[in-house]
Every structure is written in structure tokens, then in C-alpha cells.
C-alpha positions as protocol buffer text, in pm:
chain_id: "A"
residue {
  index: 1
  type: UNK
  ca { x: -1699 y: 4684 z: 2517 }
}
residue {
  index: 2
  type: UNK
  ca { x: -1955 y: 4952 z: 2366 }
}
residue {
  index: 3
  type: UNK
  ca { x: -1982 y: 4939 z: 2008 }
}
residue {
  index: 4
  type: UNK
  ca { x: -1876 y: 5284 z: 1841 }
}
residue {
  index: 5
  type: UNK
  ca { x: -2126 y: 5447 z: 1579 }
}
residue {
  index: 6
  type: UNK
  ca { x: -1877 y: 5513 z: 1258 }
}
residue {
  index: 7
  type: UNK
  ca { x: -1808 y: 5786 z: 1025 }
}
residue {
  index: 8
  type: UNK
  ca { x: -1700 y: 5632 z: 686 }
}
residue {
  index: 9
  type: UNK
  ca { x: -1411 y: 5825 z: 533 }
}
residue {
  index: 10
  type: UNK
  ca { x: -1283 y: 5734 z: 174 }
}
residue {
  index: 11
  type: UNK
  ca { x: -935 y: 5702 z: 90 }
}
residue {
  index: 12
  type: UNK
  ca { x: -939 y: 6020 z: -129 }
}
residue {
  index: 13
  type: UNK
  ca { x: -1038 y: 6179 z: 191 }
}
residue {
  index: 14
  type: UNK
  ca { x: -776 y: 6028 z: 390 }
}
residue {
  index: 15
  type: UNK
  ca { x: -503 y: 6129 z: 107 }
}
residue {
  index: 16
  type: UNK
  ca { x: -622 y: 6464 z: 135 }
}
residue {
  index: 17
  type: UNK
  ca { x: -625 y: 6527 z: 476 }
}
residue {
  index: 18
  type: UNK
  ca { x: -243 y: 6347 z: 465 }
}
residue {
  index: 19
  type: UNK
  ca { x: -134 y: 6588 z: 184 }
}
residue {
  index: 20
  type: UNK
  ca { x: -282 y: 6948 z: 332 }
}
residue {
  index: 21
  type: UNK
  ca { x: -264 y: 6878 z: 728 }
}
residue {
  index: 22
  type: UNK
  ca { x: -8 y: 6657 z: 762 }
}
residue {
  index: 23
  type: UNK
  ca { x: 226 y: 6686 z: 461 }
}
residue {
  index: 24
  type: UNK
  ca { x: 130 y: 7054 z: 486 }
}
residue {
  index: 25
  type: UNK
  ca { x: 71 y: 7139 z: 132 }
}
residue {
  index: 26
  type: UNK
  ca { x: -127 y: 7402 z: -16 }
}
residue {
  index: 27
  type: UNK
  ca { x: -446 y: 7284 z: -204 }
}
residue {
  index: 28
  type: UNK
  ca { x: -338 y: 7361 z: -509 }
}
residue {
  index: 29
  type: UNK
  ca { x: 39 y: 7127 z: -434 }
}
residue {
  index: 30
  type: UNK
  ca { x: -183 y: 6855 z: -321 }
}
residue {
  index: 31
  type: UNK
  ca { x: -469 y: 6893 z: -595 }
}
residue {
  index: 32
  type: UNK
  ca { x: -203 y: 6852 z: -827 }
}
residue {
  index: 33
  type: UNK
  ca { x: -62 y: 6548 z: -658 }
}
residue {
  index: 34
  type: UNK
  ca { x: -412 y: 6364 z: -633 }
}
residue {
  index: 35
  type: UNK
  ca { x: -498 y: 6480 z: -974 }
}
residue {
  index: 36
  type: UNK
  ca { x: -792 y: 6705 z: -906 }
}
residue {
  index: 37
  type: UNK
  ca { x: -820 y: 7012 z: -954 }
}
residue {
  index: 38
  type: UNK
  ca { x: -768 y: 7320 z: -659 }
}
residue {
  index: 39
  type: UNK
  ca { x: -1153 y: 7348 z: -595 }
}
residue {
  index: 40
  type: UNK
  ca { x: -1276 y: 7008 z: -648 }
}
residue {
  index: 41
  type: UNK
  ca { x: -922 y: 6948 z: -352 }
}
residue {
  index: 42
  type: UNK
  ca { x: -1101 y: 7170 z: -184 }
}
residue {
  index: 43
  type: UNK
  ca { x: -1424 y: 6967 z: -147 }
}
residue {
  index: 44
  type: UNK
  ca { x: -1247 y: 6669 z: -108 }
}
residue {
  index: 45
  type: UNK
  ca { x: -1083 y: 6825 z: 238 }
}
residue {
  index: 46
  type: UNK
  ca { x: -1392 y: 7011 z: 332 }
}
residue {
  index: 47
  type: UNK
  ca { x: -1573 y: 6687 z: 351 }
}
residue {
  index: 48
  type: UNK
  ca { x: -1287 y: 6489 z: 512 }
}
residue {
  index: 49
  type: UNK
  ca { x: -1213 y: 6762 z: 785 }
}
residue {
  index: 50
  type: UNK
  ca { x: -1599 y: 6743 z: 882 }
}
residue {
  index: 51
  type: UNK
  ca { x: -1639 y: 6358 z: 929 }
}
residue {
  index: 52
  type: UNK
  ca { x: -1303 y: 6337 z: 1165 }
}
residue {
  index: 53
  type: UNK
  ca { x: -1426 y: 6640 z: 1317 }
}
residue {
  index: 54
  type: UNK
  ca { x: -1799 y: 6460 z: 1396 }
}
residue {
  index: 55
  type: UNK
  ca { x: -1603 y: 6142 z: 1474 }
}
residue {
  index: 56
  type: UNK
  ca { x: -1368 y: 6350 z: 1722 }
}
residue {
  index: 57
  type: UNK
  ca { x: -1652 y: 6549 z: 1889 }
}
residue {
  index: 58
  type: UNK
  ca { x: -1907 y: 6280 z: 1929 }
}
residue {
  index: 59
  type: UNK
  ca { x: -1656 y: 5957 z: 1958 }
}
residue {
  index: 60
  type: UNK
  ca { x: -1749 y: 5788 z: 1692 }
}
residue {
  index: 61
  type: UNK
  ca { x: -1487 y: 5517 z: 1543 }
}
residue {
  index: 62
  type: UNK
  ca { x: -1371 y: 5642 z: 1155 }
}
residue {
  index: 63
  type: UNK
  ca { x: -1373 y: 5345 z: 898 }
}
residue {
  index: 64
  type: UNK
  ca { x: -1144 y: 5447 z: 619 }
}
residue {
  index: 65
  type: UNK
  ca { x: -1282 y: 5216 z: 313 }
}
residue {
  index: 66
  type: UNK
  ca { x: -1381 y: 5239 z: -92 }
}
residue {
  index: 67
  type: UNK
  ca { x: -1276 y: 5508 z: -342 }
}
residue {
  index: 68
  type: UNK
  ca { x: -1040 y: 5467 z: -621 }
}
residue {
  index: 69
  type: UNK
  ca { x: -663 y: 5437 z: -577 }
}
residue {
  index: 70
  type: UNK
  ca { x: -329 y: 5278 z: -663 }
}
residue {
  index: 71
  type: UNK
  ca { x: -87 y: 5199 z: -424 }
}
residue {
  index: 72
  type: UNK
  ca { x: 233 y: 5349 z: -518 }
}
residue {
  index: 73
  type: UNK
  ca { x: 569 y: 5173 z: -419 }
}
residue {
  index: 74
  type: UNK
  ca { x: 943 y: 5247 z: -452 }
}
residue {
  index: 75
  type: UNK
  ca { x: 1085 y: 5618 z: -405 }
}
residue {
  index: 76
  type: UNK
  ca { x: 950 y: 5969 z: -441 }
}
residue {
  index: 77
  type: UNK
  ca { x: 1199 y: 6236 z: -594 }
}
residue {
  index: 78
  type: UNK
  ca { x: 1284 y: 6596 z: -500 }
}
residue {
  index: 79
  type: UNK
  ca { x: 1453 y: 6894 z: -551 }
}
residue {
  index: 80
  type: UNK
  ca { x: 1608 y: 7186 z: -430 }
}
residue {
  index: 81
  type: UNK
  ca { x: 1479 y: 7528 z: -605 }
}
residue {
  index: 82
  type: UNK
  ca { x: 1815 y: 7641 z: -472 }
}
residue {
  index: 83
  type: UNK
  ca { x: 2122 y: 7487 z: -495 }
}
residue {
  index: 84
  type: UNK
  ca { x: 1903 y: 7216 z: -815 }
}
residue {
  index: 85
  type: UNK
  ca { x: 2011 y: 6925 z: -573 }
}
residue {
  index: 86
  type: UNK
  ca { x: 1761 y: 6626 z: -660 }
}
residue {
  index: 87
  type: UNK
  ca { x: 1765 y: 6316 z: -428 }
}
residue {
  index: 88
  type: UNK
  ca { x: 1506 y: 5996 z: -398 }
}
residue {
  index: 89
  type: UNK
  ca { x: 1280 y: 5930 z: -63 }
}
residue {
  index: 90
  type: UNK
  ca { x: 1095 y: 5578 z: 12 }
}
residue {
  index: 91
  type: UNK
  ca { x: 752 y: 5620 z: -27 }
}
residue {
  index: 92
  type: UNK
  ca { x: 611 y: 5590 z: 290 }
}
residue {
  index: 93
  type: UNK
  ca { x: 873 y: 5849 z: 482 }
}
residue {
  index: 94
  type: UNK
  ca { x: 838 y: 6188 z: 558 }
}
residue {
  index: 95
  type: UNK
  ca { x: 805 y: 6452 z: 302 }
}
residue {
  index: 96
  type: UNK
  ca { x: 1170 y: 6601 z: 369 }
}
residue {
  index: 97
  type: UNK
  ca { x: 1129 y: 6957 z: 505 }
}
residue {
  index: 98
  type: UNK
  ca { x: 1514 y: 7097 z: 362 }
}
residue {
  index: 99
  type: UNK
  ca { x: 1713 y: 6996 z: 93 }
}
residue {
  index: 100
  type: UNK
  ca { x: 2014 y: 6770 z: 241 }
}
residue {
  index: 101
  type: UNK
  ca { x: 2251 y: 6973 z: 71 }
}
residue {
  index: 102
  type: UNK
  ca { x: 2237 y: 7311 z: 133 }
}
residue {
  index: 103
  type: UNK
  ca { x: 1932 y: 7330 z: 388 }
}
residue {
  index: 104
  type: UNK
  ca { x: 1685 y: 7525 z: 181 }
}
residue {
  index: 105
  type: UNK
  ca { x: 1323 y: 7525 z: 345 }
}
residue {
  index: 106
  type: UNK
  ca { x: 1058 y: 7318 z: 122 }
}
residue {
  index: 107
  type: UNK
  ca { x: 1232 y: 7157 z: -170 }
}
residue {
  index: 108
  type: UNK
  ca { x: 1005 y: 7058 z: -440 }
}
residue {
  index: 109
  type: UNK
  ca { x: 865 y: 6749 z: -502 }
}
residue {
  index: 110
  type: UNK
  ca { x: 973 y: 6581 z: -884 }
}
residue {
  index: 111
  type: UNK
  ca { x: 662 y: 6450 z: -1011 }
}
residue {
  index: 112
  type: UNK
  ca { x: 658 y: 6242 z: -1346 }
}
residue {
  index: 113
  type: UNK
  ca { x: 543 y: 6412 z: -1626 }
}
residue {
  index: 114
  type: UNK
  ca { x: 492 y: 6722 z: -1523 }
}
residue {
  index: 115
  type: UNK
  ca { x: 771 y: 6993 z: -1520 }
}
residue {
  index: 116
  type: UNK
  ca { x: 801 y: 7260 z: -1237 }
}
């Protein structure tokens, strides 16, 4: 088997391209969520999207290694700008995309200590 150059992305990289493209949240949502602020998201991304995007266009292998982060377990809590329905998810699931009680689009994610 040929051994694969690799593009070295960093966990705040991954997190970053998990909150914007996959969770789909704005920069300034998933700043927020990291702890960064909107611009310094936005170089965090920037960065990320360009390694995958080398690693994608010139197969290369992406190691995904060093940076600082905790590991968060247990459940993530939400709520429903709507109808104020809160509910729990397991980390590790899906951000939901409607609150389970009255179907409103994009509920709001509870973080602790800050109020929304």
C-alpha cells in the first residue's frame, strides 16, 4: 500500500469545521461555543477548510492531533424560542433541528453561564 503524504489538522480545527459545516452554525453561534471570538472563529475555519481542501484535492491522508481541549460528557440542553420548551440531548447526537414540542425550526442551544 502507498503511503499517503498528511495534512495535520488540530482539534480546534476539527471542532470548527463540526460546528459551522456540519452543525451548521453561524460563526458567531459557534465562536461562542468554542470560546473565541467571531473573527479569531473565523481563522480557525479558514485554516481548517484549506487543509481538508489540500488533503481532498491532492489525496493526502488528514491526521487530526494536538491543540487544547476537554472532552465533554453527559447531555447538552436546549430550547425552544417559541413555545420556551427546554429538553436534554446526549452529547455526541445530533444537534436537534425542531423543538419536539411544537416543531419550531432551530431551537437554541442552553449553554451554562451564559443567558440568551
Amino acid at each position: 500500500m502507498v503511503k499517503l503524504q498528511e495534512n495535520q489538522l488540530a482539534i480546534d480545527e476539527c471542532e470548527a469545521l463540526r460546528l459551522a459545516d456540519y452543525e451548521g452554525l453561524s460563526h458567531e453561534d459557534a465562536g461562542e461555543q468554542m470560546g473565541v471570538s467571531r473573527a479569531t472563529f473565523g481563522r480557525i475555519i479558514e485554516n481548517a477548510r484549506r487543509i481538508v481542501a489540500d488533503a481532498l484535492i491532492n489525496g493526502k491522508a488528514i491526521r487530526i492531533e494536538g491543540g487544547n481541549y476537554q472532552f465533554v460528557e453527559g447531555q447538552r440542553r436546549f430550547a425552544c424560542n417559541a413555545c420556551s420548551h427546554d429538553w436534554e440531548v446526549a452529547c455526541g447526537h445530533m444537534r436537534p433541528d425542531e423543538c419536539p414540542e411544537c416543531g419550531e425550526k432551530n431551537p437554541g442551544r442552553v449553554v451554562p453561564g451564559i443567558i440568551e
